[in-house]
C-alpha positions as CSV (number, residue, x, y, z in Angstrom):
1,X,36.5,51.5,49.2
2,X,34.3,53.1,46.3
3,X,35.5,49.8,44.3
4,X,34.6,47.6,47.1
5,X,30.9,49.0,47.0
6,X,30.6,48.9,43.3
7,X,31.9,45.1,43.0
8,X,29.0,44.2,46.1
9,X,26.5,45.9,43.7
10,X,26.9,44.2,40.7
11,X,27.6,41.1,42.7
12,X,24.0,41.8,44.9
13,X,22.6,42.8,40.9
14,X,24.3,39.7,39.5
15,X,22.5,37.3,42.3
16,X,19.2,39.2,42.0
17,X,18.9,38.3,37.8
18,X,19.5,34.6,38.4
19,X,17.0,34.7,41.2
20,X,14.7,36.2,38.6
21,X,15.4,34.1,35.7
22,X,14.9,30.7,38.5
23,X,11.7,32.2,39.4
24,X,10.8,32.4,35.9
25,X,11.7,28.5,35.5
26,X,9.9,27.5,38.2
27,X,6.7,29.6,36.6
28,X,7.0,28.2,32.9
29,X,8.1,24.6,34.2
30,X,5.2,23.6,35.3
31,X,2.7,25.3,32.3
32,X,5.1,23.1,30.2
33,X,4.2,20.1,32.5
34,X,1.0,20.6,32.5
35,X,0.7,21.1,28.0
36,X,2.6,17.5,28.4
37,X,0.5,16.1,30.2
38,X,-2.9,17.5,28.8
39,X,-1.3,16.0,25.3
40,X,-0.5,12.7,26.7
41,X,-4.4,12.6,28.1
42,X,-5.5,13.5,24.4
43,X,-3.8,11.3,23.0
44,X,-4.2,8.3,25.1
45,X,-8.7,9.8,24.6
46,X,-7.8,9.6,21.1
47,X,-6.9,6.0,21.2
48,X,-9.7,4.8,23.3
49,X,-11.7,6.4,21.1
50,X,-10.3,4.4,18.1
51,X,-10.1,1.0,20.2
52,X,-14.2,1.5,20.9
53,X,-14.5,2.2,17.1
54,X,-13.0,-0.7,15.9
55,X,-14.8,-2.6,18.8
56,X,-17.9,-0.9,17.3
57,X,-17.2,-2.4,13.8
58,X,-16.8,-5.6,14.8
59,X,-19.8,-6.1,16.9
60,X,-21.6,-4.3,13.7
61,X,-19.8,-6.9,11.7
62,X,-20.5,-10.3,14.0
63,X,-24.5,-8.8,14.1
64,X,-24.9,-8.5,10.5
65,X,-23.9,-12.5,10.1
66,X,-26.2,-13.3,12.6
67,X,-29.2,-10.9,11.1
68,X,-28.3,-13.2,7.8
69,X,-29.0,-16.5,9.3
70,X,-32.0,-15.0,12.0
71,X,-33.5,-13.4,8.7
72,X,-33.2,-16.4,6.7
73,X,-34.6,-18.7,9.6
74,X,-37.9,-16.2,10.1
75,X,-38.1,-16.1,6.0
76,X,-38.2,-19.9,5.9
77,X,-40.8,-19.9,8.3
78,X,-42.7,-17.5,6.9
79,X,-42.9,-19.8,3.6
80,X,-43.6,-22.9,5.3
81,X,-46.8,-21.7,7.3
82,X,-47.8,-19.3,4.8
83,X,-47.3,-16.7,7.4
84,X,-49.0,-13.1,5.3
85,X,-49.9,-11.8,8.7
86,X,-46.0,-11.1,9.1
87,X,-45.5,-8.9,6.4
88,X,-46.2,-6.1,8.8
89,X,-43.1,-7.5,10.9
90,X,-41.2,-8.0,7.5
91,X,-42.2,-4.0,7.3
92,X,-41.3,-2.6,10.8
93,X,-37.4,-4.3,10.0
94,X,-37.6,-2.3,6.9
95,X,-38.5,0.6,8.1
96,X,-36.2,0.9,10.9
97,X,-33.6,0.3,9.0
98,X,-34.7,2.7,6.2
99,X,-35.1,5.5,8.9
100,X,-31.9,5.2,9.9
101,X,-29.9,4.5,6.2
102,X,-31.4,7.8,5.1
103,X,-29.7,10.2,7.6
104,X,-28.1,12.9,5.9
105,X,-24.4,12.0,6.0
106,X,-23.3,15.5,6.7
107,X,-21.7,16.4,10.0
108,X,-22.5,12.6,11.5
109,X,-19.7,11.6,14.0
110,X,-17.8,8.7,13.4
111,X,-19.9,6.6,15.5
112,X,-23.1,7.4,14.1
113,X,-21.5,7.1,10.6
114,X,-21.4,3.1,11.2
115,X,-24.2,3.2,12.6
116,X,-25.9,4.2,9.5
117,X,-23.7,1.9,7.2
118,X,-24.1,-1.1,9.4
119,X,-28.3,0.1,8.5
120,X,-28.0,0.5,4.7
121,X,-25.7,-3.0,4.9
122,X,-29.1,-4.2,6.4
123,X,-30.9,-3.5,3.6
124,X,-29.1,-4.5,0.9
125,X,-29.1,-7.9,2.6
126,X,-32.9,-8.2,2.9
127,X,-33.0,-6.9,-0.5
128,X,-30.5,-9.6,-2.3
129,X,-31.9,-12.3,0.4
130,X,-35.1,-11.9,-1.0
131,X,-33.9,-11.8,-4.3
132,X,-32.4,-15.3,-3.7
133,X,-35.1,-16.6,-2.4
134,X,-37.2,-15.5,-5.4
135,X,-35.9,-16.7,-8.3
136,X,-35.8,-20.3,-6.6
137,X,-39.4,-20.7,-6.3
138,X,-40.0,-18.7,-9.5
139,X,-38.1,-20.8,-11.4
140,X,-39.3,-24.0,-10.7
141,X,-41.0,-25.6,-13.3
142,X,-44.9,-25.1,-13.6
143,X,-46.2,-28.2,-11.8
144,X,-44.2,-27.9,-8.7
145,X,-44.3,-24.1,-8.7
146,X,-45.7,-22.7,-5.1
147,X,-47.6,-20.0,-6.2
148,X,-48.4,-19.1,-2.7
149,X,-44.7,-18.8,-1.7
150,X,-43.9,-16.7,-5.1
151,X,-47.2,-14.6,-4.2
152,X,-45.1,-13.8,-0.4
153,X,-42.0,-13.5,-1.7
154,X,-43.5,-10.9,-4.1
155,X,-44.9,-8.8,-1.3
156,X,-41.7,-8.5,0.7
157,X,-39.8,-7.4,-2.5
158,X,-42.7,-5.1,-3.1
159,X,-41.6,-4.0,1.5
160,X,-38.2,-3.5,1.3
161,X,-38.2,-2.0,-2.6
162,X,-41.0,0.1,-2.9
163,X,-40.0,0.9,-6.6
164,X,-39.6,-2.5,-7.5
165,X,-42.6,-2.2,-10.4
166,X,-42.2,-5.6,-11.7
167,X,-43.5,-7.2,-8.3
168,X,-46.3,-5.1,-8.3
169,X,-47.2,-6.0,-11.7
170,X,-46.5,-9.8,-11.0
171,X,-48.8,-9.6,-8.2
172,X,-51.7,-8.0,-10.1
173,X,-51.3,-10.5,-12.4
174,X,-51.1,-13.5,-10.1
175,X,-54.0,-12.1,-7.6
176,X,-56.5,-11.2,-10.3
177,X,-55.1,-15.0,-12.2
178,X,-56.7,-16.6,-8.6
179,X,-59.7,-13.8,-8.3
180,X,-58.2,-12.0,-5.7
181,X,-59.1,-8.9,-6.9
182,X,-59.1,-7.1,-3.7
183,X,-55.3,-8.0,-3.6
184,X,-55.3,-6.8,-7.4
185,X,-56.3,-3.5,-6.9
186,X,-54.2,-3.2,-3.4
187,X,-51.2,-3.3,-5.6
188,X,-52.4,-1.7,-8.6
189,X,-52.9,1.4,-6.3
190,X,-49.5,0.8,-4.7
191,X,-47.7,0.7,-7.9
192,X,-49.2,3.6,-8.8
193,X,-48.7,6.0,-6.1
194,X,-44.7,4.7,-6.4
195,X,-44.9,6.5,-9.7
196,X,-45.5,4.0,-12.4
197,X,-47.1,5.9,-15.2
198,X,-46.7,2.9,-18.1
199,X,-50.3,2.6,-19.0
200,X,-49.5,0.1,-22.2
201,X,-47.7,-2.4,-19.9
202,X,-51.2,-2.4,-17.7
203,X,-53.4,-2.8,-20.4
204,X,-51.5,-6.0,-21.5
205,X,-50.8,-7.7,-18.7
206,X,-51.5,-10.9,-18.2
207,X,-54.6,-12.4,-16.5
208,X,-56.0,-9.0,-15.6
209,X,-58.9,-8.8,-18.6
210,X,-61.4,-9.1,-15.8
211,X,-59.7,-6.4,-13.3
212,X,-59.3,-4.2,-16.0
213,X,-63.2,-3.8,-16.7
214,X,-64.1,-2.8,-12.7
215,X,-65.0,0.7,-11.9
216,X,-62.0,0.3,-9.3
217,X,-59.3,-0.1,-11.4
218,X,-61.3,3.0,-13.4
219,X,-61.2,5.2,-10.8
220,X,-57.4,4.1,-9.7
221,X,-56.7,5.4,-13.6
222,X,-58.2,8.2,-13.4
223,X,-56.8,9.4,-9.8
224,X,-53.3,8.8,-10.9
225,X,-52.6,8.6,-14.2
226,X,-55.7,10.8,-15.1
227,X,-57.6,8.0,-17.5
228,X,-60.5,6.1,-17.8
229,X,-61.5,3.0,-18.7
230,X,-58.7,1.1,-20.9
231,X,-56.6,4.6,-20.4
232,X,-59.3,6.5,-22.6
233,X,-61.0,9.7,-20.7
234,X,-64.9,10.0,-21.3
235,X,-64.2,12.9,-22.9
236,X,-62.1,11.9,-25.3
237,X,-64.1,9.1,-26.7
């Protein structure tokens, strides 16, 4: 009888641990479930994610050809009308771009990292159209040079390169060569507040004899270079 009992207990203990250890399976079953499925929604977020990137390039990609041939159309334009009140369009592009292509680099998402190539990609492309574009009418030969067109295409260079010195100078030159001296000393004060500190390239250039005698182109010396006239303080004479 005493064995009968016993044998019921451990049978009664016996069915009570597998009870247990179910319950515990149904409990962890469906945490599992649930860390499958989270994962599967991850991963399919990541490849959305991925799919909208590499849509993202490609509409980048697709608007950078078509900035090409709209910036090449307005440039044209620009040349055939003689169109100087658009620099200040020619500048806002710039500058936008600029603005954006300087963004420190560190910590930018992946989105906002093409965003910021696709603007530095902009600029290099205004930079090398204008580029183009300039040494075609530059080097035409002297009689069916336009001067005018050279004179714009200087100016952009002098928008979307601020630290291109050798358009300034060009400019000086041509705009004092035609008596624009206004222009001239526009230009000189530009070039000078970019940094340009070689005072024996001014005193030579060409076409500028008359410029370089004006109390303007003085006073520009001696705010940023601190000289006088011909680069020589009063003082000092």
């Amino acid at each position: 009888m005493l064995i009968d009992h016993f044998g019921l207990y451990l049978n009664m203990n016996y069915k009570y641990y597998f009870v247990s250890l179910f319950f515990m399976f149904l409990c962890l079953n469906p945490l599992q479930a649930q860390e499958t499925i989270s994962d599967k929604k991850s991963e399919r977020a990541f490849k959305k994610e991925q799919r909208q990137l590499r849509r993202m390039n490609r509409q980048y990609t697709d608007s950078l050809t078509y900035k090409a041939e709209y910036y090449q159309y307005m440039l044209l334009e620009d040349l055939d009308t003689r169109n100087f009140e658009n620099l200040g369009w020619w500048q806002y592009q710039y500058n936008y771009y600029n603005t954006i292509a300087r963004k420190d680099s560190t910590n930018l998402s992946q989105r906002e990292t093409i965003v910021v190539e696709y603007a530095k990609n902009m600029i290099v492309l205004m930079v090398s159209m204008l580029r183009r574009s300039y040494d075609i009418e530059a080097n035409r030969p002297a009689a069916i040079r336009d001067i005018p067109a050279v004179v714009f295409l200087l100016m952009l260079r002098t928008v979307v390169n601020p630290l291109d010195y050798a358009s300034y100078l060009a400019l000086i030159s041509y705009s004092s060569k035609m008596e624009d001296y206004g222009t001239a000393l526009f230009y000189l004060e530009a070039l000078l507040e970019n940094g340009y500190k070689d005072l024996d390239t001014l005193s030579v250039l060409p076409e500028t004899g008359l410029l370089r005698i004006m109390p303007e182109y003085q006073a520009l010396l001696e705010v940023y270079l601190n000289k006088g006239l011909y680069g020589i303080r009063e003082e000092d004479s």
